[in-house]
PyMOL CGO cylinders between C-alpha atoms (Angstrom):
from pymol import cmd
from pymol.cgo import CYLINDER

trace = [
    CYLINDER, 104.93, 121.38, 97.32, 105.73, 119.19, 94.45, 0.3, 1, 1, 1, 1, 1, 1,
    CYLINDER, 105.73, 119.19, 94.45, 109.20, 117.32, 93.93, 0.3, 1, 1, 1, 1, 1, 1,
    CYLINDER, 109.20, 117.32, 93.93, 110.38, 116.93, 90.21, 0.3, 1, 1, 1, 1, 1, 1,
    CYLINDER, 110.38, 116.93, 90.21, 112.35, 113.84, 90.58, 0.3, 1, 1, 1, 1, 1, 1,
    CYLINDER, 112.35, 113.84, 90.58, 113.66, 110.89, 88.28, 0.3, 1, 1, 1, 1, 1, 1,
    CYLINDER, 113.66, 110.89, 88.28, 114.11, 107.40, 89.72, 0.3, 1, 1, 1, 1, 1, 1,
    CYLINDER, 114.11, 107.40, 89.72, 117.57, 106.03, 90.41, 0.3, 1, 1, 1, 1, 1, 1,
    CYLINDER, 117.57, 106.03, 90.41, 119.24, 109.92, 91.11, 0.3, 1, 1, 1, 1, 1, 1,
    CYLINDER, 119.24, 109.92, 91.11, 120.33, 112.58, 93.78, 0.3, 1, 1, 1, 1, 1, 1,
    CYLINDER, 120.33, 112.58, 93.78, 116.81, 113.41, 93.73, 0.3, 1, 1, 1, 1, 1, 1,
    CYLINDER, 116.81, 113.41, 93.73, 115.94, 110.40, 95.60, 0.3, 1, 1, 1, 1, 1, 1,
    CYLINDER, 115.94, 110.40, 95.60, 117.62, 112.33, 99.07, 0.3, 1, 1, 1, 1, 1, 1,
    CYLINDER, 117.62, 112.33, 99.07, 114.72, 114.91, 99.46, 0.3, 1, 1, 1, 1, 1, 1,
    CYLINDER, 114.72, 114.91, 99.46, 112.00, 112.74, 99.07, 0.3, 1, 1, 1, 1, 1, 1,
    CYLINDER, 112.00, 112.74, 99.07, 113.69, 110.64, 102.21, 0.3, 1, 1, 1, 1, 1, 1,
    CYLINDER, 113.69, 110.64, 102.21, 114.29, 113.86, 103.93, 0.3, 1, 1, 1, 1, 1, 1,
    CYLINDER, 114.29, 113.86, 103.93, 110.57, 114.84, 103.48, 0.3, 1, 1, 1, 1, 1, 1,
    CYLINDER, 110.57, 114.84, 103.48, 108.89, 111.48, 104.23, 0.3, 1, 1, 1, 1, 1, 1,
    CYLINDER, 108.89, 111.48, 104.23, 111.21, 111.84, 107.85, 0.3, 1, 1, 1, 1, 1, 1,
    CYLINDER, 111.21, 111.84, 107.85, 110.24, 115.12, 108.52, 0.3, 1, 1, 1, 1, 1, 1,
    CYLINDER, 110.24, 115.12, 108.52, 106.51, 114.37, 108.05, 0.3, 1, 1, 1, 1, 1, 1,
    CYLINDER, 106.51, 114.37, 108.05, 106.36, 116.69, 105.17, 0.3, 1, 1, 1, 1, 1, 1,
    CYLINDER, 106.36, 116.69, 105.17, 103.47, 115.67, 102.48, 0.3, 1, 1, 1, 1, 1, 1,
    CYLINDER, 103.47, 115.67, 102.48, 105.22, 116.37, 98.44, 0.3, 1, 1, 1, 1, 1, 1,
    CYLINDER, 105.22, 116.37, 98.44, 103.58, 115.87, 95.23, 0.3, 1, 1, 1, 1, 1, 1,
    CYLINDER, 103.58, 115.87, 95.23, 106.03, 113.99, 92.86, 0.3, 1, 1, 1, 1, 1, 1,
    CYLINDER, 106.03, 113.99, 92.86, 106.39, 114.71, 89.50, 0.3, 1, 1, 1, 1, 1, 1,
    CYLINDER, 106.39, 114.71, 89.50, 108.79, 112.00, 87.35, 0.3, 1, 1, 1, 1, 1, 1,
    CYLINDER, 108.79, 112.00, 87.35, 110.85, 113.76, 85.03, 0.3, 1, 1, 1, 1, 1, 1,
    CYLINDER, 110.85, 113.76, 85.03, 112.55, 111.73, 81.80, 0.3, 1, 1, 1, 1, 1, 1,
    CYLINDER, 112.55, 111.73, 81.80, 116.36, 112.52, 82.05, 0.3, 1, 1, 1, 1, 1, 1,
    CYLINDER, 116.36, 112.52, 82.05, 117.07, 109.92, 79.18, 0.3, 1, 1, 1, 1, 1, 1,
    CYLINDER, 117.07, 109.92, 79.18, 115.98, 112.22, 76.58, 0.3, 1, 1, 1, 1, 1, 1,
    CYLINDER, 115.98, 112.22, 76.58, 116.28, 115.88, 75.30, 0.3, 1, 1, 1, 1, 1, 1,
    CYLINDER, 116.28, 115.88, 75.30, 113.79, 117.92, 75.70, 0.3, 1, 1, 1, 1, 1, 1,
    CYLINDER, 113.79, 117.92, 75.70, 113.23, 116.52, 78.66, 0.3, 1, 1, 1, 1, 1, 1,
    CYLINDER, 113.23, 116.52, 78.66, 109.49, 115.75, 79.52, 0.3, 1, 1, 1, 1, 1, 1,
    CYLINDER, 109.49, 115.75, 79.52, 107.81, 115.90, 82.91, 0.3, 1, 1, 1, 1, 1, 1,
    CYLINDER, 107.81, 115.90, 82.91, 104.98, 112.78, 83.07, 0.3, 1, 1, 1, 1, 1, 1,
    CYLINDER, 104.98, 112.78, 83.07, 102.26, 115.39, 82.64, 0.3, 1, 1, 1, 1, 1, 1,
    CYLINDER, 102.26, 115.39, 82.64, 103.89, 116.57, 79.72, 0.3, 1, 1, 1, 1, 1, 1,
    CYLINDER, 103.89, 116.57, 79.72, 105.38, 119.43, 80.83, 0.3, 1, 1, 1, 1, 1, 1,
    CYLINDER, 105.38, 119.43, 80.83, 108.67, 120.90, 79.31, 0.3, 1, 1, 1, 1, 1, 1,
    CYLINDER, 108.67, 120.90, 79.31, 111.25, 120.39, 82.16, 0.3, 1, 1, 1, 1, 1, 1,
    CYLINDER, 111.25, 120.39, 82.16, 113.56, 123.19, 81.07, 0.3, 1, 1, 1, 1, 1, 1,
    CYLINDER, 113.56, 123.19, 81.07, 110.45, 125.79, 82.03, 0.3, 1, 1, 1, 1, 1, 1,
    CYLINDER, 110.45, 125.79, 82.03, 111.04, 124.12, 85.80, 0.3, 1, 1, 1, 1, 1, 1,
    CYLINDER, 111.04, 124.12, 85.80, 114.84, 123.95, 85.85, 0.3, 1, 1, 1, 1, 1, 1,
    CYLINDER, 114.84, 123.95, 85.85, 117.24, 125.19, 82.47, 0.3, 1, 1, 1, 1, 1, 1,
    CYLINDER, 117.24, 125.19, 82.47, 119.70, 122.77, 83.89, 0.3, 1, 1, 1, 1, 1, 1,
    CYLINDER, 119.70, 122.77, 83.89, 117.82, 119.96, 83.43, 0.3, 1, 1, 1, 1, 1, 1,
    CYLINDER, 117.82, 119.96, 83.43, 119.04, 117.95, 86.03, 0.3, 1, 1, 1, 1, 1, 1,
    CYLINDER, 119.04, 117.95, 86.03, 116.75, 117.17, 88.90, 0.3, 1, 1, 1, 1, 1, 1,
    CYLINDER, 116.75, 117.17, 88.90, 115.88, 117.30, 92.24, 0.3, 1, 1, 1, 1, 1, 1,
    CYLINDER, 115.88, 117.30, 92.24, 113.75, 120.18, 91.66, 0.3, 1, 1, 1, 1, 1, 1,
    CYLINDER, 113.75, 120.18, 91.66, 111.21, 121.99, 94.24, 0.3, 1, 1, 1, 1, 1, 1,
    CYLINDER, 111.21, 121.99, 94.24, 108.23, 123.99, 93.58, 0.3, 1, 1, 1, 1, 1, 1,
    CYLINDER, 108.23, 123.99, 93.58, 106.62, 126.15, 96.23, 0.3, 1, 1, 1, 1, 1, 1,
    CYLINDER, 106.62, 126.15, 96.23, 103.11, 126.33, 97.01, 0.3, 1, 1, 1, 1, 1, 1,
    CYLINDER, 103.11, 126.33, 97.01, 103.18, 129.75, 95.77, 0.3, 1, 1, 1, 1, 1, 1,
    CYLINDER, 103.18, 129.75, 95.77, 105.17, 129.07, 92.58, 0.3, 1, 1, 1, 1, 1, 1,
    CYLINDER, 105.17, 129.07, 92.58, 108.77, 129.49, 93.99, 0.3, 1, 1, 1, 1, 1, 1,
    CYLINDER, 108.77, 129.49, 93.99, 111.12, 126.57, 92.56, 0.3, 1, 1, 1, 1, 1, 1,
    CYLINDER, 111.12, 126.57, 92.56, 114.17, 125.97, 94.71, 0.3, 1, 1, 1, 1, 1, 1,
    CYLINDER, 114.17, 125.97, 94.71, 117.00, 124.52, 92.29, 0.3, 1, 1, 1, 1, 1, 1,
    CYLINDER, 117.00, 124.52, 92.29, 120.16, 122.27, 94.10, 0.3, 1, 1, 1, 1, 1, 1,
    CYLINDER, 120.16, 122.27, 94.10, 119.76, 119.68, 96.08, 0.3, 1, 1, 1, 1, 1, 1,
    CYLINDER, 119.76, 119.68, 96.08, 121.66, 120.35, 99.34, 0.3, 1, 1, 1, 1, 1, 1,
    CYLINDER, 121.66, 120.35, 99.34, 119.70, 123.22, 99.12, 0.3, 1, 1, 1, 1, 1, 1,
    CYLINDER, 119.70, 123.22, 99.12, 116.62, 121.73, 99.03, 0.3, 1, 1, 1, 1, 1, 1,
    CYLINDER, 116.62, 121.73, 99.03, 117.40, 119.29, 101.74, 0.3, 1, 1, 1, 1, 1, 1,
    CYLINDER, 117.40, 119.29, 101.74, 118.11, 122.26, 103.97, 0.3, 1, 1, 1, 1, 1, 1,
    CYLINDER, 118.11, 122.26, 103.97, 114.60, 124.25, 103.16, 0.3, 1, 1, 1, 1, 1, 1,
    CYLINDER, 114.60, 124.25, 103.16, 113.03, 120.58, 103.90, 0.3, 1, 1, 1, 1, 1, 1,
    CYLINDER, 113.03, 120.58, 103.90, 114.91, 119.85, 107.05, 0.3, 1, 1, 1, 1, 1, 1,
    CYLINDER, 114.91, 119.85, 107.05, 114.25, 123.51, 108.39, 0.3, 1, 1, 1, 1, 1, 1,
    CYLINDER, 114.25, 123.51, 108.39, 110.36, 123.76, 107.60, 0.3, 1, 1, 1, 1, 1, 1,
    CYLINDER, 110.36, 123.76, 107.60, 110.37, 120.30, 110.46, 0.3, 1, 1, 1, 1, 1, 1,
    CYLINDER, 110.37, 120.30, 110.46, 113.13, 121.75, 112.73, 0.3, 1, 1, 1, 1, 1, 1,
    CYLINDER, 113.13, 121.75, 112.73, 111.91, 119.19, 115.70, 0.3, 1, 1, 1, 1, 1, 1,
    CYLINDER, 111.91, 119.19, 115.70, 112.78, 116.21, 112.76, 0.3, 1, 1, 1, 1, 1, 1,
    CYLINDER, 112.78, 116.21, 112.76, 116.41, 117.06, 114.06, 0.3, 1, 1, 1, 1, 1, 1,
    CYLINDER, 116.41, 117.06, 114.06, 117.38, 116.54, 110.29, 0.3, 1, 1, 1, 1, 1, 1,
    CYLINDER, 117.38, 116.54, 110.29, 119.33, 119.73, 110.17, 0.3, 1, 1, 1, 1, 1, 1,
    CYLINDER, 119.33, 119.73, 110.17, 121.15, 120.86, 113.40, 0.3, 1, 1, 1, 1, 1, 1,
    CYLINDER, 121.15, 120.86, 113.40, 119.90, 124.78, 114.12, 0.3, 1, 1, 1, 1, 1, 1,
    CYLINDER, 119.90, 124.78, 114.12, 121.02, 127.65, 111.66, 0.3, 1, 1, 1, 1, 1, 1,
    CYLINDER, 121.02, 127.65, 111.66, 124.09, 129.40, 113.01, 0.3, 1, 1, 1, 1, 1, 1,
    CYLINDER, 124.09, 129.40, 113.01, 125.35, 126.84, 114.68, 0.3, 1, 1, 1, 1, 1, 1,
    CYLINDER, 125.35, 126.84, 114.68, 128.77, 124.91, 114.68, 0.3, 1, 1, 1, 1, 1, 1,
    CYLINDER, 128.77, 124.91, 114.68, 127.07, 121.72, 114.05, 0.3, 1, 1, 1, 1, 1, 1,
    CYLINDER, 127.07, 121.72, 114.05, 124.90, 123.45, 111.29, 0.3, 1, 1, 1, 1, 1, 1,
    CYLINDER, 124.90, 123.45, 111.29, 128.51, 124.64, 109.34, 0.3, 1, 1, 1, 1, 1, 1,
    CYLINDER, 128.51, 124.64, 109.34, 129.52, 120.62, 110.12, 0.3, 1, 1, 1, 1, 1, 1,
    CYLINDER, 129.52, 120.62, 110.12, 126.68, 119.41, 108.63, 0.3, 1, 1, 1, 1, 1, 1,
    CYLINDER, 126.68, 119.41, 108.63, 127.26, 121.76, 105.22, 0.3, 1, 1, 1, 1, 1, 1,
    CYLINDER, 127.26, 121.76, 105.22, 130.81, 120.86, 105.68, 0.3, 1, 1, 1, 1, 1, 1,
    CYLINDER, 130.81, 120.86, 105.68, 129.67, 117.29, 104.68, 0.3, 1, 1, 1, 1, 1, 1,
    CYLINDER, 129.67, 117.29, 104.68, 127.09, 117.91, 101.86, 0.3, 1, 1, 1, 1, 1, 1,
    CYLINDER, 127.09, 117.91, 101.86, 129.75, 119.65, 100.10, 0.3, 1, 1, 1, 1, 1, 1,
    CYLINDER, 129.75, 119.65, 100.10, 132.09, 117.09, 100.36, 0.3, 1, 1, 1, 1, 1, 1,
    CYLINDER, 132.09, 117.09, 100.36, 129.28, 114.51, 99.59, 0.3, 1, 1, 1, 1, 1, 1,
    CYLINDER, 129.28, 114.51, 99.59, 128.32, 116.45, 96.40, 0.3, 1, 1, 1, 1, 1, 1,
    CYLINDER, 128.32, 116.45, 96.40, 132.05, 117.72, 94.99, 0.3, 1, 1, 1, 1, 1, 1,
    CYLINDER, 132.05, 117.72, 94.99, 134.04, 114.50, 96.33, 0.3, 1, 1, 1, 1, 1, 1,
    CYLINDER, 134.04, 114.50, 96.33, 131.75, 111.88, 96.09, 0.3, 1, 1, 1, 1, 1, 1,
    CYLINDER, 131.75, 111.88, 96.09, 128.35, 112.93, 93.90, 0.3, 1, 1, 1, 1, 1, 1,
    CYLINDER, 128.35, 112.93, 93.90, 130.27, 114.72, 91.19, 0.3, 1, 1, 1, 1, 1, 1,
    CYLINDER, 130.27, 114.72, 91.19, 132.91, 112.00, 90.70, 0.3, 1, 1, 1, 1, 1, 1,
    CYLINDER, 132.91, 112.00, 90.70, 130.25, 108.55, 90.55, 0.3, 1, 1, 1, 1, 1, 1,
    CYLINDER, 130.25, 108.55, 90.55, 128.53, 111.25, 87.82, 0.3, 1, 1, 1, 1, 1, 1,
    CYLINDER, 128.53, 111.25, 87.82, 129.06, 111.65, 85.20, 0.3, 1, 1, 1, 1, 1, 1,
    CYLINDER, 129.06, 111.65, 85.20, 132.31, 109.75, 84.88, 0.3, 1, 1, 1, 1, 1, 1,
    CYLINDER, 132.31, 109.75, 84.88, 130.49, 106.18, 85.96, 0.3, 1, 1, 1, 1, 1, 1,
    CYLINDER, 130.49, 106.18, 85.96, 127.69, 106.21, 83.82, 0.3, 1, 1, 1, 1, 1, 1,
    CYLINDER, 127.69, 106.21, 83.82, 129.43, 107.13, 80.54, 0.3, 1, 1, 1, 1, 1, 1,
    CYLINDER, 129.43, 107.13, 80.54, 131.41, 104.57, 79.50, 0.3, 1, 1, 1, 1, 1, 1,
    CYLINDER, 131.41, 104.57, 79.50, 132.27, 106.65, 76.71, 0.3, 1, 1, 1, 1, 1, 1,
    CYLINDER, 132.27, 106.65, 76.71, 134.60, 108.46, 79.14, 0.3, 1, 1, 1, 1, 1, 1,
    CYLINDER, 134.60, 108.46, 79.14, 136.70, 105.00, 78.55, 0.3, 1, 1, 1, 1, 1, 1,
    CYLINDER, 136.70, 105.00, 78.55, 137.91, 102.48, 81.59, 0.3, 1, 1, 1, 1, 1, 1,
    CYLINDER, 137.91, 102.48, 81.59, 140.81, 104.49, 82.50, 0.3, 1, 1, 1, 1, 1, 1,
    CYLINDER, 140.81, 104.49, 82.50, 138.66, 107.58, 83.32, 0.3, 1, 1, 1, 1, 1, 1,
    CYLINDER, 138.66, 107.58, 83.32, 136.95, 105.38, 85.00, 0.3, 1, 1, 1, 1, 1, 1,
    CYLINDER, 136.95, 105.38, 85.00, 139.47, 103.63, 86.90, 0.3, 1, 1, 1, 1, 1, 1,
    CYLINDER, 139.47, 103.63, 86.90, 140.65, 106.71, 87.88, 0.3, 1, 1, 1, 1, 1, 1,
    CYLINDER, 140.65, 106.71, 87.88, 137.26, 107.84, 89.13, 0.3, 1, 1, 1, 1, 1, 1,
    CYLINDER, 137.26, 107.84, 89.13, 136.61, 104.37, 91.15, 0.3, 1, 1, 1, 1, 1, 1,
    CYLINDER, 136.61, 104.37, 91.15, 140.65, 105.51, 93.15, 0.3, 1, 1, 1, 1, 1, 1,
    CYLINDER, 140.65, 105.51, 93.15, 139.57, 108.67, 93.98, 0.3, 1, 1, 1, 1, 1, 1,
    CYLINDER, 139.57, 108.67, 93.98, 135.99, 107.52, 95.35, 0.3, 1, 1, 1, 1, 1, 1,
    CYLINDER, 135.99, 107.52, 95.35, 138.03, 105.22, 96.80, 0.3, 1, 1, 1, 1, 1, 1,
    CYLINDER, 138.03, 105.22, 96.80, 140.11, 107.41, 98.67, 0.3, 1, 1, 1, 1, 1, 1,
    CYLINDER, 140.11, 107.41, 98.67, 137.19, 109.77, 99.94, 0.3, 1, 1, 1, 1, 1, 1,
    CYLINDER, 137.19, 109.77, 99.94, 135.17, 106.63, 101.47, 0.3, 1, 1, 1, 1, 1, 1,
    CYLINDER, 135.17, 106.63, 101.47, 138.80, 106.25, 103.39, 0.3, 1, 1, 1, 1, 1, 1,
    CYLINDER, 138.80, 106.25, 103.39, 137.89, 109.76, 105.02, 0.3, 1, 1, 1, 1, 1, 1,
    CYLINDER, 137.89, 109.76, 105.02, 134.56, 108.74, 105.86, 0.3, 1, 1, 1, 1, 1, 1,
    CYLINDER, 134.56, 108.74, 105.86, 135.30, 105.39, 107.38, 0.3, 1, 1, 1, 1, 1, 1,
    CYLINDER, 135.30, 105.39, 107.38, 137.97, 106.67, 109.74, 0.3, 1, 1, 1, 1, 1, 1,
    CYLINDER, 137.97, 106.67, 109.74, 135.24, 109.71, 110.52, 0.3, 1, 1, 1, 1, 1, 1,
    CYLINDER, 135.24, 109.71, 110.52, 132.43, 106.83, 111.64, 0.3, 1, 1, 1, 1, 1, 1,
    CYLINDER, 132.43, 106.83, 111.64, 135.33, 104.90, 113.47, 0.3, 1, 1, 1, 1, 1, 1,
    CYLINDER, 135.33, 104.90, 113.47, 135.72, 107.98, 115.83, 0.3, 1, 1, 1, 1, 1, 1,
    CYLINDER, 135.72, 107.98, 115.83, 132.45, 109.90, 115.94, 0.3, 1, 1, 1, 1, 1, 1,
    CYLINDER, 132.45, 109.90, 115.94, 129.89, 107.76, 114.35, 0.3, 1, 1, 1, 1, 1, 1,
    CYLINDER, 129.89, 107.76, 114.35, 127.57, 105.96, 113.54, 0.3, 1, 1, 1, 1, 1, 1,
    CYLINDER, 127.57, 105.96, 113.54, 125.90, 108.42, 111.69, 0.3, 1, 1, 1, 1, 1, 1,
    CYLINDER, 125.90, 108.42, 111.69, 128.00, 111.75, 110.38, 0.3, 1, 1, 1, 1, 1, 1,
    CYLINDER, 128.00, 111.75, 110.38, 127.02, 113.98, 112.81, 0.3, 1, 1, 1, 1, 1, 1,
    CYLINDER, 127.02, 113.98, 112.81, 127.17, 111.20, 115.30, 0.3, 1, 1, 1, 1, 1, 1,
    CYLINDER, 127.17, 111.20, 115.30, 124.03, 109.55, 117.47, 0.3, 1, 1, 1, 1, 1, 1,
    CYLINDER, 124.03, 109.55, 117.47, 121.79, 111.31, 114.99, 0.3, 1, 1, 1, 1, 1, 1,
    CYLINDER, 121.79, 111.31, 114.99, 120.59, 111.00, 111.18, 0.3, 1, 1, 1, 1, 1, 1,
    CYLINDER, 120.59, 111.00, 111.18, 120.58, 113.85, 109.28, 0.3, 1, 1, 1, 1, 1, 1,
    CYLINDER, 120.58, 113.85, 109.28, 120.30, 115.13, 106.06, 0.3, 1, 1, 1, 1, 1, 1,
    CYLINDER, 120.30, 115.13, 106.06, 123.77, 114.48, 105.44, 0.3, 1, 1, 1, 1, 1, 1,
    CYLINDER, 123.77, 114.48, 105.44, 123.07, 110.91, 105.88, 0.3, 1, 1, 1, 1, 1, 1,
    CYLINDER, 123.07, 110.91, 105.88, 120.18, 110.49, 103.20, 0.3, 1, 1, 1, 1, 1, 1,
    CYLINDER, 120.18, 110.49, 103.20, 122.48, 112.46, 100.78, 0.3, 1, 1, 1, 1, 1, 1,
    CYLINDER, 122.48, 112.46, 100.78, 125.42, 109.92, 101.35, 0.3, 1, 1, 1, 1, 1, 1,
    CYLINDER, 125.42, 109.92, 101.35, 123.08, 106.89, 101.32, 0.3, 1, 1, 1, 1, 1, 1,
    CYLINDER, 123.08, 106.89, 101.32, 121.66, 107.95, 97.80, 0.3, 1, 1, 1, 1, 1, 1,
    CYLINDER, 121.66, 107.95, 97.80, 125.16, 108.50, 96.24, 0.3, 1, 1, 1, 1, 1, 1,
    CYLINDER, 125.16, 108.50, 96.24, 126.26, 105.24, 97.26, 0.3, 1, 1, 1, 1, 1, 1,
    CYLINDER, 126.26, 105.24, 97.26, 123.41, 103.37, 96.60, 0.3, 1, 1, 1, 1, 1, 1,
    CYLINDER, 123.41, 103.37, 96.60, 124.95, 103.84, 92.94, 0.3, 1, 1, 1, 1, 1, 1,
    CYLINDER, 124.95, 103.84, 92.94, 127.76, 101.67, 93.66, 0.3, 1, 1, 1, 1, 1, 1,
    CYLINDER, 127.76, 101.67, 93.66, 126.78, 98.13, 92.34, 0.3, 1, 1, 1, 1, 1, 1,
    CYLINDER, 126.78, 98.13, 92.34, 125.81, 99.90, 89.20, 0.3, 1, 1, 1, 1, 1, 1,
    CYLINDER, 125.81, 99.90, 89.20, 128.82, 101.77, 88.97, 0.3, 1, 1, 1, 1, 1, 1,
    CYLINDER, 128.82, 101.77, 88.97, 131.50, 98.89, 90.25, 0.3, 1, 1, 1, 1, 1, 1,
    CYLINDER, 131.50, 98.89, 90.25, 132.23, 100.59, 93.12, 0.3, 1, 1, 1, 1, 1, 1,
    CYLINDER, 132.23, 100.59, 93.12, 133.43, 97.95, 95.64, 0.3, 1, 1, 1, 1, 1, 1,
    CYLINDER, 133.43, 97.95, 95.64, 132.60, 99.00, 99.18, 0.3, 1, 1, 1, 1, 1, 1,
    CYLINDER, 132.60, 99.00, 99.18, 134.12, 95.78, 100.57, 0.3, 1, 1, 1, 1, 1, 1,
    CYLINDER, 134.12, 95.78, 100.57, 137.23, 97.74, 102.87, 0.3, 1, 1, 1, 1, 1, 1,
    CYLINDER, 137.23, 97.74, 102.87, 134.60, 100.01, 104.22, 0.3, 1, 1, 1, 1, 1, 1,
    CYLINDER, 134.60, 100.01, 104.22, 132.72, 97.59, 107.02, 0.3, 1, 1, 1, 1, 1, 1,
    CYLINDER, 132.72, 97.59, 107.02, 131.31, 101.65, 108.63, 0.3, 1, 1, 1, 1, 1, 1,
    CYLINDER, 131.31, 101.65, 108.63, 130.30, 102.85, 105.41, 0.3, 1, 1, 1, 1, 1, 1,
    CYLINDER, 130.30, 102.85, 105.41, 128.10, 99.74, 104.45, 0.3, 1, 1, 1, 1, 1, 1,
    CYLINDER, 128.10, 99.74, 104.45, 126.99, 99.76, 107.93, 0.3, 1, 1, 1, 1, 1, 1,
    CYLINDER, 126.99, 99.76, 107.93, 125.80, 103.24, 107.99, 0.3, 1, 1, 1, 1, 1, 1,
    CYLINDER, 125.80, 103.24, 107.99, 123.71, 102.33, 104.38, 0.3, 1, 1, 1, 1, 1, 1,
    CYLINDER, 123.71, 102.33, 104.38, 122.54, 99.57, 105.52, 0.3, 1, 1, 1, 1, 1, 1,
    CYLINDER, 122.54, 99.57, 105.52, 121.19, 101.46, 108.62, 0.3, 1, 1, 1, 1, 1, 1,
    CYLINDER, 121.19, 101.46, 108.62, 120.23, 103.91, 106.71, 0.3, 1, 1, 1, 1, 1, 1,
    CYLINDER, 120.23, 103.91, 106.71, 118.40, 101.61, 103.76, 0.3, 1, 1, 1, 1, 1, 1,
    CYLINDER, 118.40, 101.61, 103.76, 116.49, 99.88, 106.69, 0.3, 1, 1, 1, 1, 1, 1,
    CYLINDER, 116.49, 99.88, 106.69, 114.97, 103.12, 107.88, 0.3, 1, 1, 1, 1, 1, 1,
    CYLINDER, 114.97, 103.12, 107.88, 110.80, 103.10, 106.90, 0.3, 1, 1, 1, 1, 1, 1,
    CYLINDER, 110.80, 103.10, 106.90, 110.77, 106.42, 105.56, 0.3, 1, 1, 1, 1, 1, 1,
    CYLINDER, 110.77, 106.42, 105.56, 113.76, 105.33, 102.87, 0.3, 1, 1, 1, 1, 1, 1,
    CYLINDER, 113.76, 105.33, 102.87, 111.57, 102.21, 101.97, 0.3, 1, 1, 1, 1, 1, 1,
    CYLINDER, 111.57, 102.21, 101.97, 108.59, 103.90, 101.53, 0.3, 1, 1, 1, 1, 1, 1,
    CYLINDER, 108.59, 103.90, 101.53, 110.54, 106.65, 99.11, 0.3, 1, 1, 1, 1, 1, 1,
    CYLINDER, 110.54, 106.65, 99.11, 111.93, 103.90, 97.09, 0.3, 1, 1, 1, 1, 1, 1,
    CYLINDER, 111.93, 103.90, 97.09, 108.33, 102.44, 96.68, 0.3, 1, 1, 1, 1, 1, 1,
    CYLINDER, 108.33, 102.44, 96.68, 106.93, 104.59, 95.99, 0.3, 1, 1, 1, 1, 1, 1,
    CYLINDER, 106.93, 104.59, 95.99, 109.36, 105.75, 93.13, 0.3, 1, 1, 1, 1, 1, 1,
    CYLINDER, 109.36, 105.75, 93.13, 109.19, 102.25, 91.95, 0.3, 1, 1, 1, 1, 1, 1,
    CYLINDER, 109.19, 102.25, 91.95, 105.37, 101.65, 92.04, 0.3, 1, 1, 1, 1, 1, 1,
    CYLINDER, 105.37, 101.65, 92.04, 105.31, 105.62, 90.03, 0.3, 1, 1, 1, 1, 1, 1,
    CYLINDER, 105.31, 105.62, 90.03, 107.93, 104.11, 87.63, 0.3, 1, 1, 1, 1, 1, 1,
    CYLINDER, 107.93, 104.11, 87.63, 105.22, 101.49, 86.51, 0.3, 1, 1, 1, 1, 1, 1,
    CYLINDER, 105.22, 101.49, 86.51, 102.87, 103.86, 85.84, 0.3, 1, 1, 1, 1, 1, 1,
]
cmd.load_cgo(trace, "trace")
């Protein structure tokens, strides 16, 4: 399987979830900082995904999966005994997708784009920085009472997704500094082997 990732994004999340599940990827850098956008092989990226945005996942038999909470799922269920992903049909399994969608609509979708165009202006911004804000509220008083991960004893999926977003938050000036649960859940998280590994190895491509 091959990942089509670009360093510093979402797409950072399923290359953590596939390093913990013990789940070998090729990685394929894609530049998102200019149109078209160009795969480090030289591949047109809009042939892998017309949205341009990454994480994308190509199947050994062609297949590309597009999304990625959806990809994190397909990744966590190929390694069920990783305990990434609680069991389809589960109530945990509906808790766990209750989470990535807050992570991506409340949380991934407000840091971008409004944080990293400052051509949106400051009050956009400041705006953006209340409502993120507000949402890391949530998930603070959720790790006070059923942490220390989201689903509680155990990391999941959910976990690298959150960890990714707000890894952005230095860049983005989002101060984490009333949320003691959240930065000890990334730090946790950030400490983990399989997360160093995916950053290096990003990194070390990056040089290339």
């Amino acid at each position: 399987m091959k990942l089509y990732y670009a360093t510093g994004t979402c797409s950072l999340s399923p290359h953590i979830v596939a390093i913990e599940a013990g789940i070998a990827l090729e990685l394929e850098r894609v530049d998102i900082k200019k149109i078209p956008r160009i795969t480090e092989t030289g591949a047109d990226y809009a042939r892998v995904n017309p949205n341009l945005y990454v994480p994308a996942l190509e199947l050994d038999d062609g297949t590309v999966l597009l999304e990625g909470t959806a990809i994190l799922q397909y990744l966590a269920d190929l390694r069920p005994q990783s305990g990434l992903a609680p069991p389809a049909g589960t109530l945990a399994r509906v808790q766990l997708q209750s989470w990535l969608g807050f992570i991506a609509t409340e949380l991934h979708k407000v840091f971008s784009p409004w944080l990293f165009h400052p051509e949106y202006g400051a009050q956009a911004q400041d705006v953006a920085r209340l409502r993120i804000a507000a949402r890391l509220d949530y998930v603070e008083r959720h790790l006070a009472s059923g942490g220390p991960y989201l689903l509680g004893d155990t990391l999941t999926l959910a976990d690298a997704y959150l960890y990714t977003i707000l890894s952005w938050s230095d860049f983005a000036k989002v101060d984490l500094a009333a949320f003691p649960l959240v930065r000890a859940l990334i730090a946790r998280i950030g400490a983990r082997p399989a997360v160093r590994e995916a950053i290096q190895r990003e990194a070390a491509r990056q040089l290339t």
